[in-house]
N, C-alpha and C positions, 0 to 999 in steps of 0.2 A: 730709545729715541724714536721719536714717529717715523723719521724717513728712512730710518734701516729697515723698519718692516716689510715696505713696498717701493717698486724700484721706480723709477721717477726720472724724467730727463731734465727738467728743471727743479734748485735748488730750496726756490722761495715757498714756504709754508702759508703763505698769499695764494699765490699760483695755484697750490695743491689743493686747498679748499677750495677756492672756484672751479677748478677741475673735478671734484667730487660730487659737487651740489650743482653743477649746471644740467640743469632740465629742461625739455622741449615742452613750451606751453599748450593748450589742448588746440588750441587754431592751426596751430603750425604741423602739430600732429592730425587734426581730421585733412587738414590740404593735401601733406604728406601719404595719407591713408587715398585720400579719393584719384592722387594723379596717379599714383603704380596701380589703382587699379584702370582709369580711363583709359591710359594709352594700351592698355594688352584686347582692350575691349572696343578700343578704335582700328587696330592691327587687325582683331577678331574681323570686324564688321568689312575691311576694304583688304583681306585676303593678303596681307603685309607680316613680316615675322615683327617682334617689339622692339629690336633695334631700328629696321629699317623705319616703323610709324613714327619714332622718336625723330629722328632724321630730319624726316619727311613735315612732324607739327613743329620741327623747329627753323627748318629752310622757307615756311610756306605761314610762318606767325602765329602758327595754332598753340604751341607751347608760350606764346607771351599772350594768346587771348586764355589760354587755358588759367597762368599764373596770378590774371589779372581778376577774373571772372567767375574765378573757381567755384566762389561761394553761393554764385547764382546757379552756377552748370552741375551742382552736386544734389540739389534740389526736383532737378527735371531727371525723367527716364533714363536707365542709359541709351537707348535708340536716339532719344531729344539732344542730349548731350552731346553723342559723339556727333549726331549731324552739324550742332552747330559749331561744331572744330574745324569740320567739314568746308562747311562754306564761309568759313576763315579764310582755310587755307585755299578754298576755289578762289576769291577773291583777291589774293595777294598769288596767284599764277599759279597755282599746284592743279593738279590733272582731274578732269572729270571723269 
């Protein structure tokens, strides 16, 4: 029987194929791929370790302009990019 092979916390043979066959479509993978790299490279540029920048774009809305934007900020430099997380976050009260 199928499910004696592999161990499984749900019973349904439904469940297990969708659990098998669910994959990350290539959008959600390039967004994926561009934000772990932007925020180590935002932390880079303003002298921050990658937890605190995370923090920091997400108290100050740079991580909802990052979420929203992405597709456009992934296009420009990273210098262009990270500034304008930047003056997101200047704008919604984070530090110059």
């Amino acid at each position: 029987m199928y499910l004696e092979k592999k161990s499984y916390l749900c019973t349904s043979k439904e469940q297990i194929k969708r659990m098998e066959t669910k994959t990350v479509d290539k959008a959600t993978s390039d967004k994926i791929s561009f934000m772990t790299y932007i925020v180590p490279a935002f932390a880079d540029a303003y002298k921050m370790n990658i937890q605190d920048a995370f923090f920091y774009l997400k108290k100050f809305g740079g991580w909802d302009f990052l979420n929203e934007h992405w597709w456009a900020l992934h296009t420009d430099s990273t210098f262009w990019a990270v500034r304008s997380i930047y003056n997101i976050c200047y704008q919604n009260g984070g530090l110059k």
